[in-house]
C-alpha positions as CSV (number, residue, x, y, z in Angstrom):
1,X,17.0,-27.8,3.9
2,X,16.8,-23.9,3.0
3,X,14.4,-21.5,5.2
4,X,12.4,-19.4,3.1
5,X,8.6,-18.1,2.7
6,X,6.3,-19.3,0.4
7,X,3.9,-16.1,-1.1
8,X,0.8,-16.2,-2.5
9,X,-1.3,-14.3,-4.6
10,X,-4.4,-14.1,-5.6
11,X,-5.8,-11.7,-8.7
12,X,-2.8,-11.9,-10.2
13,X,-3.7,-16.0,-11.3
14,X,-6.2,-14.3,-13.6
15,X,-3.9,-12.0,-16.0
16,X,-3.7,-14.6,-18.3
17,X,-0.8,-14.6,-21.0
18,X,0.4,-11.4,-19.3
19,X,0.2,-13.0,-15.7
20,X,4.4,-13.5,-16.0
21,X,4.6,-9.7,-16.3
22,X,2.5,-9.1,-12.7
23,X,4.6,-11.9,-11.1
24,X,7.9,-10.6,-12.4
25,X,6.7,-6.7,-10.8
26,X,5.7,-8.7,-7.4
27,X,9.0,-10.6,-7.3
28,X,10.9,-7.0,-8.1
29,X,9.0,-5.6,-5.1
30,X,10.1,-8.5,-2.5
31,X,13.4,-7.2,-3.6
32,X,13.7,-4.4,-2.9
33,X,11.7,-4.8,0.4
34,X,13.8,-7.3,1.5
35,X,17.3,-6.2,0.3
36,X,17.0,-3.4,3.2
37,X,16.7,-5.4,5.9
38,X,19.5,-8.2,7.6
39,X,20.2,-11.3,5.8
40,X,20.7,-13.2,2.3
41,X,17.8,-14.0,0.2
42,X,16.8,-15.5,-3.1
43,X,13.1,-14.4,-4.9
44,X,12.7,-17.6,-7.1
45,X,9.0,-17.8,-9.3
46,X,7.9,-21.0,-10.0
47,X,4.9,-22.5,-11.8
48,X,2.6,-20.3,-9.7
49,X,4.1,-20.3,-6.9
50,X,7.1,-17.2,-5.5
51,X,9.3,-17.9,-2.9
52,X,11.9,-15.9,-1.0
53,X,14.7,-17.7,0.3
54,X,17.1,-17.3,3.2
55,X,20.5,-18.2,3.7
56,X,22.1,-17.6,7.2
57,X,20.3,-16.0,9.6
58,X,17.9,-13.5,9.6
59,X,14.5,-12.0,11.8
60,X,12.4,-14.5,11.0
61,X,9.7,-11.3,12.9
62,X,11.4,-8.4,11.0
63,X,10.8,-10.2,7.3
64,X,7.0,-11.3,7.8
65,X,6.7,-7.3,8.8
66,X,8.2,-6.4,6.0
67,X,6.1,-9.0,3.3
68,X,3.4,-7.6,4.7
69,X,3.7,-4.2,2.9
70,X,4.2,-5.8,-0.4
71,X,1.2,-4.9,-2.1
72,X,0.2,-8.3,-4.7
73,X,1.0,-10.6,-1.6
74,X,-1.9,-12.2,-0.2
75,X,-0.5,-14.9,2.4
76,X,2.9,-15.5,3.5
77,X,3.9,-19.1,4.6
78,X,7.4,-19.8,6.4
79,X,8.4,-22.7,4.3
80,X,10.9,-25.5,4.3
81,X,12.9,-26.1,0.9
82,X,13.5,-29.6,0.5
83,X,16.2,-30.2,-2.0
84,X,16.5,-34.4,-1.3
85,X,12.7,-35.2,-1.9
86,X,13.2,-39.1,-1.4
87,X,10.1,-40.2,0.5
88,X,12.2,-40.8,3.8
89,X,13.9,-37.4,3.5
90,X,10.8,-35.5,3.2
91,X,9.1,-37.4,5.9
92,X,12.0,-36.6,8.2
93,X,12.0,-32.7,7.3
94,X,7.8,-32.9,7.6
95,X,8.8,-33.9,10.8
96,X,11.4,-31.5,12.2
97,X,9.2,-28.9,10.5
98,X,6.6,-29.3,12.9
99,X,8.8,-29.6,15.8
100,X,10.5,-26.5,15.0
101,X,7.2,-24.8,14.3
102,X,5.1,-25.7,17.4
103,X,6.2,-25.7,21.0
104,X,3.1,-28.4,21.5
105,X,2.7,-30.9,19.8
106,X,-1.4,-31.7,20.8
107,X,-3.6,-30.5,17.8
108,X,-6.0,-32.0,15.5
109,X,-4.2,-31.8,11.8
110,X,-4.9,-32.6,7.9
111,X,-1.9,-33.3,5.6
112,X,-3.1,-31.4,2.5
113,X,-0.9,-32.4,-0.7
114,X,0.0,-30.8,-3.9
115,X,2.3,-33.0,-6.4
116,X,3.5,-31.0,-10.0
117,X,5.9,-33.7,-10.0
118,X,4.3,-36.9,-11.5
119,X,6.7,-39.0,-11.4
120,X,6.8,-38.9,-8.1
121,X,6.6,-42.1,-5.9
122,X,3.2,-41.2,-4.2
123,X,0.0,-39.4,-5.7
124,X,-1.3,-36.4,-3.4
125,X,-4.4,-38.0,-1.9
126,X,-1.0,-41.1,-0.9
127,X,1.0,-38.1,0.3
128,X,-1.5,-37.3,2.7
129,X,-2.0,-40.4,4.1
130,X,1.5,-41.6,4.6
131,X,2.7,-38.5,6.0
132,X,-0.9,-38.4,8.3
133,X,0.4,-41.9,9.5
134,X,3.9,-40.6,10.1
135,X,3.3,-37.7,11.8
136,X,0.9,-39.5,14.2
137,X,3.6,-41.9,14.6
138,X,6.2,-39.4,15.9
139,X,4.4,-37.2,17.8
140,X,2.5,-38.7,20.2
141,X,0.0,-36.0,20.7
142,X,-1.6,-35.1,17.2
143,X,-4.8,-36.4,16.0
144,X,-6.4,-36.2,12.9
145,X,-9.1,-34.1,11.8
146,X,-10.0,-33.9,8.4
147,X,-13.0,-31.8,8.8
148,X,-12.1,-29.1,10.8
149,X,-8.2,-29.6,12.0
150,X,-6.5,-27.1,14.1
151,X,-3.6,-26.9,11.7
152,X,-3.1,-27.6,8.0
153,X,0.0,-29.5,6.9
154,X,0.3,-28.8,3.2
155,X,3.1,-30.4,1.5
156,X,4.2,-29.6,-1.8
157,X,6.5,-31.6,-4.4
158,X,7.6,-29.8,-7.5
159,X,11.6,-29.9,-8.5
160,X,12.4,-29.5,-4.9
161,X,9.5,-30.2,-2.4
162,X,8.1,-27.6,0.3
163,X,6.7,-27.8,3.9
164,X,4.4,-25.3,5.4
165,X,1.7,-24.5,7.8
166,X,1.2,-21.0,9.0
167,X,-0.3,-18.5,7.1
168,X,0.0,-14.9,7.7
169,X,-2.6,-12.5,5.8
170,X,-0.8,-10.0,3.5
171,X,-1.2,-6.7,1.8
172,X,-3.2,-7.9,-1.1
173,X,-4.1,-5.8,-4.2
174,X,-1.7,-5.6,-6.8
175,X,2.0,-5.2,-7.4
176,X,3.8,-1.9,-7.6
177,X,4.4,-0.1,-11.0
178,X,1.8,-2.5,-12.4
179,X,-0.6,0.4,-12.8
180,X,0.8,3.5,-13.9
181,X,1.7,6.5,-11.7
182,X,-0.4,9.0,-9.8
183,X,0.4,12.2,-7.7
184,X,-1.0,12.2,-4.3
185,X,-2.3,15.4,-3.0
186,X,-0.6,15.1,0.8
187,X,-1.7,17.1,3.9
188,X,-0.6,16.8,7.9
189,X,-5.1,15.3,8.0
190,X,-6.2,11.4,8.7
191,X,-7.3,11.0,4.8
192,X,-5.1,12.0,2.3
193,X,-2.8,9.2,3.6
194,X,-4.8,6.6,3.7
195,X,-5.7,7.2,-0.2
196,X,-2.3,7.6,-1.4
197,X,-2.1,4.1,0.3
198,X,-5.1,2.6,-1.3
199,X,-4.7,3.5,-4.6
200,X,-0.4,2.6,-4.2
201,X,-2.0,-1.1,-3.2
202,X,-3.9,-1.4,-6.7
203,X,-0.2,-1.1,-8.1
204,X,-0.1,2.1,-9.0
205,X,3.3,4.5,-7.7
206,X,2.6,7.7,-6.3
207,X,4.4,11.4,-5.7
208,X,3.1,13.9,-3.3
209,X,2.3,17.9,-3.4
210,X,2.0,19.2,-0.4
211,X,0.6,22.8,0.0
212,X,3.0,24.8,2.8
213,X,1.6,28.9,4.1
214,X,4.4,29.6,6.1
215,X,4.1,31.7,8.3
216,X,0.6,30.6,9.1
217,X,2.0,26.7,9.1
218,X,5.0,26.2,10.8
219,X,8.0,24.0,9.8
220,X,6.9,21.3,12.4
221,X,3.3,21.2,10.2
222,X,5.7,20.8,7.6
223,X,7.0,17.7,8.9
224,X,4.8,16.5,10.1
225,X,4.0,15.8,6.4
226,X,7.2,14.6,5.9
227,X,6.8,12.4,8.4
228,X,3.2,11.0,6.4
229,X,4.8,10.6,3.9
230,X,7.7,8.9,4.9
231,X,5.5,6.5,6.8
232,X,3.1,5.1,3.7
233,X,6.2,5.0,1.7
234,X,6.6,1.6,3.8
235,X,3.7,0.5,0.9
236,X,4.1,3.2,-1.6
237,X,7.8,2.4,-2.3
238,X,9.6,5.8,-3.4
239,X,8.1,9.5,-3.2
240,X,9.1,11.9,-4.5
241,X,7.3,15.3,-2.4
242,X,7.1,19.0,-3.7
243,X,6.2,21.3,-0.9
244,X,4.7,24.7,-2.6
245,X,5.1,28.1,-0.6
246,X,1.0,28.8,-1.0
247,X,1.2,32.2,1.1
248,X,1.2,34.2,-1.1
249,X,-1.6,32.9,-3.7
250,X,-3.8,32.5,-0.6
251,X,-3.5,35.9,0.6
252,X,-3.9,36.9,-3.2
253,X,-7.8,34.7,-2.8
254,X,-8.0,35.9,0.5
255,X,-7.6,39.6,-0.5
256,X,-9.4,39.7,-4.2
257,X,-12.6,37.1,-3.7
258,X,-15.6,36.9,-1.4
259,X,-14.6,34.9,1.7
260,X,-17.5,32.2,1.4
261,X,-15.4,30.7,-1.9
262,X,-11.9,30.8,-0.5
263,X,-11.5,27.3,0.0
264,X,-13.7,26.6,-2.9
265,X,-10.9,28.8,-4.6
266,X,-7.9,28.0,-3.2
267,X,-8.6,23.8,-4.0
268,X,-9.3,24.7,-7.5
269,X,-5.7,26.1,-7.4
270,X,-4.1,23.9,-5.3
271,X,-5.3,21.3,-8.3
272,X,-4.1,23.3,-10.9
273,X,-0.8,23.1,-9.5
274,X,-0.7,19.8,-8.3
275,X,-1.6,18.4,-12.2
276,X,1.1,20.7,-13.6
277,X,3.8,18.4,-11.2
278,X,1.7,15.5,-12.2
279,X,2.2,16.2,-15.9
280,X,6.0,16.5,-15.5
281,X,6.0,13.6,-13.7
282,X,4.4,11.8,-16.0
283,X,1.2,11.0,-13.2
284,X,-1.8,10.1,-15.4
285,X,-4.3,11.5,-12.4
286,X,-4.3,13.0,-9.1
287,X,-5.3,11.4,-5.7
288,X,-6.9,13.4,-3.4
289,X,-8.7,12.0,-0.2
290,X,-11.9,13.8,-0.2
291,X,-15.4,12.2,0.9
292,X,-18.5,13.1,0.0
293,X,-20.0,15.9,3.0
294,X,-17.0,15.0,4.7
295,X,-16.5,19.2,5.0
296,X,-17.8,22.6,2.7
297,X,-15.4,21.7,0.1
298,X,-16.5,18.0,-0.4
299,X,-19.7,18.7,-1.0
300,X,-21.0,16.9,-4.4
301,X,-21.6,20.6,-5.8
302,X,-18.1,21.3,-4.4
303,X,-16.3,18.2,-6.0
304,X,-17.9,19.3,-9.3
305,X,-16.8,22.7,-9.5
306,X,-13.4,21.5,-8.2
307,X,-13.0,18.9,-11.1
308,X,-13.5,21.4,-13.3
309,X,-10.3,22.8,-13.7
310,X,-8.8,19.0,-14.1
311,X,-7.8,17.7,-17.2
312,X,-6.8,14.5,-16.0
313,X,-8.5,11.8,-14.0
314,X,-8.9,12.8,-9.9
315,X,-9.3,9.2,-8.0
316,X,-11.2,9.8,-4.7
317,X,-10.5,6.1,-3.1
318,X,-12.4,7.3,0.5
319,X,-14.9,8.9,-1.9
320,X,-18.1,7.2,0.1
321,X,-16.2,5.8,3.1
322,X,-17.8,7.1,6.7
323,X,-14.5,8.8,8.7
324,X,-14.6,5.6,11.4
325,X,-13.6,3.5,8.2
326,X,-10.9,5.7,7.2
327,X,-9.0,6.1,10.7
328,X,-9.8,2.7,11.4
329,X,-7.3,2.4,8.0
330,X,-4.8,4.6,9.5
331,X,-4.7,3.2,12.3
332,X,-3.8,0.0,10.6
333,X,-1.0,1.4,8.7
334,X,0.6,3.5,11.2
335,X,-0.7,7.3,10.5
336,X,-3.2,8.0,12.8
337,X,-1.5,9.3,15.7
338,X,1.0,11.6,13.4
339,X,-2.1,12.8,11.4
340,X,-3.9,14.2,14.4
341,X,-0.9,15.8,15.9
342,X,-1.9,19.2,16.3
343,X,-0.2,21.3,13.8
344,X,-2.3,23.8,11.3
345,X,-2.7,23.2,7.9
346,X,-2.4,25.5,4.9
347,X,-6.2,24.8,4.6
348,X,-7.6,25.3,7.8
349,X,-5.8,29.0,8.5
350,X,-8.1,30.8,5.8
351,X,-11.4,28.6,6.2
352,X,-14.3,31.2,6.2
353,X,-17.5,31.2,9.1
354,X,-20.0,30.1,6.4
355,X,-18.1,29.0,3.3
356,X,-20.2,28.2,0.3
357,X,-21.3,24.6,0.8
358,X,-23.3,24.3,-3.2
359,X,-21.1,26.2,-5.3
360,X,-21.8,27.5,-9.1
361,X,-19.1,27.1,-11.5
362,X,-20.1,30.3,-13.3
363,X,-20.0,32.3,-10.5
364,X,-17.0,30.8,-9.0
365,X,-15.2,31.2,-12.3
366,X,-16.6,34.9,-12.1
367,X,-14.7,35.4,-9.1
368,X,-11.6,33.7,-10.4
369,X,-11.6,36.7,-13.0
370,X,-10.7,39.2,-10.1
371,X,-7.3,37.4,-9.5
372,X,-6.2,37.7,-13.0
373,X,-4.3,40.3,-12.7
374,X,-1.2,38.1,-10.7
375,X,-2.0,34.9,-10.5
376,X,-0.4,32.9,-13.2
377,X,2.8,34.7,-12.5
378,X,1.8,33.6,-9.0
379,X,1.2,30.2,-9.7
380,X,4.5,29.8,-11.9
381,X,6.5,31.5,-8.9
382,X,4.8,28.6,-6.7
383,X,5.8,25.6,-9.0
384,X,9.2,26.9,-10.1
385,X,10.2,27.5,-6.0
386,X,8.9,24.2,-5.0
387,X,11.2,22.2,-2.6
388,X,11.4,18.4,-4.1
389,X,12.4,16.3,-0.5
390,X,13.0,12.6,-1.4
391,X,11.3,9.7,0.3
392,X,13.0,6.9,0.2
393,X,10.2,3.7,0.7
């Protein structure tokens, strides 16, 4: 018998004729997740089903961790790979499954069958029963249930046959690099995080700007961002993050334009910039992880006149999400407590008393005209001097 883990997914059974291509991405990911941790394994695909196999030994603790960050995975099974799938074989391994399994044998079950193989001696619905009157046989303490069992026994006979029970809930969503690629718009907050993670999960990969005023930010708010980053490239796989010197553009707004539509300002450059590495990146939109009143510059008016300057898409995944329902997310995968680590950001130095919460475009772009002077020389100074920091997920 081989040790392995059966994964499932779940919108990926509806691609159709181009399903192959999504399971193909999903069994690239488990790769790659898996080929940086202890022990041998196999990713085998087969007729709807993908397994990872293990050879030797390995943390059994350590790899459902890891599976769990696979986005396309919906539930990971341990699993029992049968090669010899002669009745008395399978009853046997059935057997030692559970034992291995369960410290305690006393719990209601239900043998739930699936047979692809139909030459097979026994038909599902006879798979259940025989193996229901087996297991009661060997273990003195099971009973069945068939309406509401403590534990499902699902046995499943293809080439080889398979033995699980446990089900752990994954990631979900879709595989990585199914989707295109996106550039993430990172600071040290709770939200920008979390989105770069939401959107990654709909299979979508993802680079990060992240917009450094030294010496108004220190280096530790700088990585503190590195950090973020490093820590959602657990789901995101690979980023690749430019930190920009901003100082000196924001001093530039901060000198030249009336201080209710700095940050109104400095976001419309700070998305200017961040398309221009999403362009040679070849992103086809920018992430951002804006809310809607969340603060001045996410007001509707404020998102509008922002936009403005976009020529590619801006996906706002926390876009009507209350804050509880974003830290709640963080907390879930691991930022939180680094994102509220009390370093300044770039955007909160130069934040005005009363900043302009409905903003005109015509009159923002009025003010824009004051900086014109300096700032595409500025702004090419700013991308040409970014620092490009690999994240390895």
């Amino acid at each position: 018998m081989v040790q392995g883990f059966l994964l499932k997914y779940a919108e990926i059974g509806i691609k159709g004729k181009n399903r192959y291509k999504f399971e193909n991405a999903l069994c690239e990911q488990v790769k790659i997740k898996l080929s940086k941790i202890d022990g041998d394994y196999t990713v085998v695909r087969e007729q709807g089903r993908i397994y990872a196999e293990a050879s030797g030994s390995f943390d059994f603790d350590e790899v459902v961790e890891e599976l769990k960050k696979v986005a396309g995975i919906t539930a990971i099974s341990p699993v029992e790979v049968i090669e010899d799938k002669s009745w008395d074989n399978l009853k046997k391994a059935a057997g030692d499954f559970i034992e291995k399994q369960y410290d305690k044998t006393d719990f209601s079950f239900k043998v739930k069958a699936k047979r692809s193989d139909k030459h097979y001696i026994y038909t599902s619905p006879e798979v259940c029963i025989e193996m229901g009157a087996y297991l009661l046989g060997r273990f003195g303490g099971l009973k069945v249930d068939v309406h509401n069992p403590d534990v499902y026994i699902w046995i499943e006979i293809r080439d080889k046959a398979y033995v699980y029970s446990k089900v752990y809930q994954g990631l979900g969503g879709m595989p990585l690099g199914t989707a295109g690629k996106a550039m993430l718009l990172l600071s040290g907050g709770i939200d920008s995080p979390v989105a770069g993670y939401m959107v990654s999960r709909r299979g979508v990969n993802i680079d990060a700007v992240y917009f450094h005023a030294p010496p108004y930010t220190s280096e530790r708010a700088k990585q503190k961002v590195v950090d973020l980053a490093e820590l959602i490239s657990q789901y995101t796989g690979k980023i690749n993050l430019y930190v920009v010197n901003f100082t000196d553009i924001q001093m530039y707004i901060y000198e030249q334009c009336p201080h209710e539509e700095l940050t109104i300002i400095m976001r419309r450059y700070m998305m200017r910039i961040a398309e221009e590495f999403a362009v040679n990146n070849n992103c086809m939109g920018l992430i951002t992880g804006e809310s809607i009143g969340q603060v001045a510059s996410q007001t509707m008016q404020s998102l509008a006149v922002t936009n403005e300057v976009c020529t590619m898409p801006v996906y706002r995944p926390l876009i009507a999400f209350d804050k509880q329902d974003i830290v709640n997310i963080a907390e879930k995968i691991g930022t939180f407590e680094t994102s509220i680590q009390p370093y300044e950001d770039c955007c909160t130095i130069f934040v005005a008393k009363h900043p302009v919460t409905k903003p005109v475009a015509e009159v923002i772009r009025k003010s824009e005209k004051k900086l014109e002077e300096k700032i595409d020389e500025m702004v090419r100074e700013a991308v040409n001097t970014a620092e490009k920091i690999e994240i390895d997920g």
